[in-house]
N, C-alpha and C positions, 0 to 999 in steps of 0.2 A: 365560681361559687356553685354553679346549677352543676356543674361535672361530677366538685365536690359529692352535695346530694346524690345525685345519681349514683358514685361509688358506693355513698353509706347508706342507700338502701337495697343495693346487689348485697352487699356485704351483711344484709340482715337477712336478706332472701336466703343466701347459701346456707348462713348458721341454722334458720327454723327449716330449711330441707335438709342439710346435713347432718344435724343432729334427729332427724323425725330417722332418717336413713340407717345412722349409726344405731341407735337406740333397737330398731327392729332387728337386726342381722344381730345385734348382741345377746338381744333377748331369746332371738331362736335360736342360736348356739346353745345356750343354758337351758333351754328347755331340753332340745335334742342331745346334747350329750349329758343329761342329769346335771349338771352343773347347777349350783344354786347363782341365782342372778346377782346374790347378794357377790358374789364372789368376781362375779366377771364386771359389777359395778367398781368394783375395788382393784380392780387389775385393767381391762384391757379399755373401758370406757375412763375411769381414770386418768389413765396415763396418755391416751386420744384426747380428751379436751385438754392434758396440761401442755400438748406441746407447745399453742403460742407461748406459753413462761421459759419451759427447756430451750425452744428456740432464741428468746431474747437475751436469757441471760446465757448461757452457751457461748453462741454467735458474740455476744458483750467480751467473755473471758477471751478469747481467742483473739481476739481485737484488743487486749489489754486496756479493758473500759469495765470492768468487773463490779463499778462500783455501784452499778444500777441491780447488780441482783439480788442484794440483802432488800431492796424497795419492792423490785417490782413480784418477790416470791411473798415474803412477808404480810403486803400488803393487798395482793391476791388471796391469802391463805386469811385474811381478817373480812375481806368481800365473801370469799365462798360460803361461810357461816352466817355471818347477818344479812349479807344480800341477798344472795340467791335460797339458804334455805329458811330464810324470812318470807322472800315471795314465794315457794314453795308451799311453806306450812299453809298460807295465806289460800292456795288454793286447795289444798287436799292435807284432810291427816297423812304425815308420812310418817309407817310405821319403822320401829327401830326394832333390828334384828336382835337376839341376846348376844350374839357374841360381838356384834358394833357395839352395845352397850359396856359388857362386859373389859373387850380386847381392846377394837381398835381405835375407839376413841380415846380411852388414857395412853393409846401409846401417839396417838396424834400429840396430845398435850407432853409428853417427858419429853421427842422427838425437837418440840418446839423450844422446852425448857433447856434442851442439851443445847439447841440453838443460841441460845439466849444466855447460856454456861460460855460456849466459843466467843462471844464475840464480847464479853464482860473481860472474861481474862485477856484474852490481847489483842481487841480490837480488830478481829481479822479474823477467819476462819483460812487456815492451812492445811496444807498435801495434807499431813499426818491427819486433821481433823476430817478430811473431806473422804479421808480411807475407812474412819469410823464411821461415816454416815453410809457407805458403801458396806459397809461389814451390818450395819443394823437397817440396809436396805436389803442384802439378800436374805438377812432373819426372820424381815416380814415376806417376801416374797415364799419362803419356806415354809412360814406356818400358812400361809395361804393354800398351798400346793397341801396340805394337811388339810385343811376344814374344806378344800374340795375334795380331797377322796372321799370323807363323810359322806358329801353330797346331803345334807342334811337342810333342815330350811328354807325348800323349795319352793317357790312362791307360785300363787295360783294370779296369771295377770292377763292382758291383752296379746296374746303372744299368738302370731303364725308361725306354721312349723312349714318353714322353706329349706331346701336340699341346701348343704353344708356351703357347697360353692356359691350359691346366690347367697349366702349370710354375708362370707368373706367378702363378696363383690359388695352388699351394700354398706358396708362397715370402712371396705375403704373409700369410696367412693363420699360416701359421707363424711369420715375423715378429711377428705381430703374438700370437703366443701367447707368442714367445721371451719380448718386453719384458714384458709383463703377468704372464708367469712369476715373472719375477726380481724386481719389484714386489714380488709375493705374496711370495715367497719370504722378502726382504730385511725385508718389514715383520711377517710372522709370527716368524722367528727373531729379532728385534729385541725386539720385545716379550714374547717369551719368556723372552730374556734377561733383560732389565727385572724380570721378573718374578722372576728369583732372585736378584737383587742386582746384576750385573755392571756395568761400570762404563762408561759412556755412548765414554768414549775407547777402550776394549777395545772395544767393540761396531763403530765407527769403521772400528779397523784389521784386525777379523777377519771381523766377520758383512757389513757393506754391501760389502768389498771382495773377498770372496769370492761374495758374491752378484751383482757386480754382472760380472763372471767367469762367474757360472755360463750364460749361455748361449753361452761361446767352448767351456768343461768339456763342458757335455753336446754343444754340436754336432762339436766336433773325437773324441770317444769315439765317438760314433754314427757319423760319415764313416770313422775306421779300421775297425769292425766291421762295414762296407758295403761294405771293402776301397777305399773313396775317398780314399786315403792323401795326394793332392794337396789336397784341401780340409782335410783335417787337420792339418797342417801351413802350408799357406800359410794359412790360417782366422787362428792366431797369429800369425807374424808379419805377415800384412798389416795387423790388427789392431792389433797393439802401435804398428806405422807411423801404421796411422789415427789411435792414442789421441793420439801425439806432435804428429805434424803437423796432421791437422785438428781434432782434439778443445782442444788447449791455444792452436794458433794462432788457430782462432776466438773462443775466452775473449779471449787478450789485443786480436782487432779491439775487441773489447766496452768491454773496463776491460784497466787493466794487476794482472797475476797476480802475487802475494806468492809468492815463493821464500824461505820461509826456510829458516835454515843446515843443522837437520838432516834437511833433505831430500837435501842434497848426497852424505851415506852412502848413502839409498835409494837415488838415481841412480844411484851408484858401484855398488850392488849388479845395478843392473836393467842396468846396462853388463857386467858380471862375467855374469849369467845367459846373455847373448847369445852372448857367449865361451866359456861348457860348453856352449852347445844347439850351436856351430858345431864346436868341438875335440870336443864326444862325436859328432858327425857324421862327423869328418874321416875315418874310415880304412873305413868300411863303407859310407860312401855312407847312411845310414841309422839314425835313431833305437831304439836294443833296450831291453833291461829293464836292465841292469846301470846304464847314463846315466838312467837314469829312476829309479832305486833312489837315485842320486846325487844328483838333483835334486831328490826328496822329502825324503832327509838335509839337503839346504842349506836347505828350507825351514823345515823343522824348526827350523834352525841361527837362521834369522830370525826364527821366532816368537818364538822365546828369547829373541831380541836386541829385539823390539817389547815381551816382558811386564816388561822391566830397565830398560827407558829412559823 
């Protein structure tokens, strides 16, 4: 047990340095190359905190266990919105960019609904479908490659301007503390739990899917108290887009993915979360505490609704 602990708090040490690390080298890249931050929150910070999910369920499909990735992307993608950018709001306004508002939020949500399209009609997401989450993952990746030529929406934030190669060093280096983080993290709380009884499916949908979240948690907190409100924000949603499109559509290239039925509520919910992050957005331009008060209450509302069913 005292080992345990010891793991899961190396494993929190790594994420709040790995993530303070990542966050820096991302931020001065996008200063240094005109990049707006908004954009490299939405791409390379992104897709860095989503590897523990790509690695789970990946590593799952290849292993012909595929059945855990409709749970553990979904229900990541329903944390990243009320968890993290609940404790977010909670600490800082986080401003919402126009074209987050505009773009890439409702494509979060169709993304999710298309999700939620596959797994109604036949219980499964397949090659053919996993090809279309692939074909409308390089269409976001392309309009991205667009609103960075703009270079428009440049954020004015805590940012040092370090020489290109110490960015990339500390980006991966924190990378690579993030994933190892959330490892430790995920397998010290686990067996902690274990340890007082809890019950292997509680552990499932509370501790691996909260952990496996926690380096979008720490890195989007750490980017708003750096005042880097564009990688805060677009961190999540580009993220939640990765988990859909490349994370589930690579699974089904692999093997075809089990959707069963009561995943169809999750989805409906992580569809509904998309829709408060955008409607508590609409009239300020800007995530506050009150929308974040509201998003912790819904989560709440889900835990509820996970420890009944």
């Amino acid at each position: 047990m005292f080992m345990q602990v010891i793991i899961l708090l190396v494993g929190f040490l790594f994420l709040v340095k790995g993530a303070d690390w990542f966050v820096e080298g991302a931020a001065s890249i996008a200063k240094k190359l005109g990049i707006p931050q908004l954009i490299i929150g939405l791409t390379i910070v992104a897709m860095g905190t989503s590897m523990p999910e790509a690695a789970v369920s990946i590593t799952a499909g290849m292993n012909k266990n595929a059945g855990i990735t409709i749970g553990n992307v979904v229900g990541s993608n329903i944390l990243n919105i009320l968890i993290i950018l609940g404790v977010t709001a909670l600490i800082t306004n986080v401003a919402i960019q126009k074209s987050t508002f505009l773009y890439e939020i409702p494509f979060m949500i169709v993304v999710t609904i298309v999700l939620m399209i596959f797994g109604i009609t036949g219980s499964e997401v397949t090659f053919a479908e996993g090809v279309i989450f692939w074909i409308l993952f390089l269409a976001y990746l392309g309009y991205l490659f667009v609103m960075a030529r703009k270079g428009n929406d440049q954020e004015d934030g805590e940012t040092k301007d370090y020489p290109i190669w110490k960015c990339l060093l500390l980006m991966a280096l924190g990378g690579i503390l993030v994933v190892k983080g959330s490892d430790f993290a995920v397998s010290g709380a686990s067996e902690i739990a274990r340890y007082f009884g809890i019950s292997e499916r509680f552990i499932g949908l509370t501790i691996v899917a909260l952990g496996t979240s926690l380096p979008e948690l720490v890195t989007s907190v750490t980017a708003a108290k750096r005042g880097n409100a564009g990688i805060a924000i677009g961190n999540i949603v580009g993220s939640n887009i990765f988990n859909i499109l490349f994370v589930i559509g690579t699974t089904a290239l692999i093997c075809t993915v089990p959707f069963e039925s009561k995943f169809i509520i999750d989805t409906g919910i992580a569809i509904l979360c998309g829709v408060i992050l955008w409607l508590g957005t609409f009239r300020h331009k800007e995530l506050r505490k009150p929308c974040g008060i509201l998003m912790l209450l819904c989560y709440a509302a889900y835990f509820v609704y996970l420890c009944m069913v």
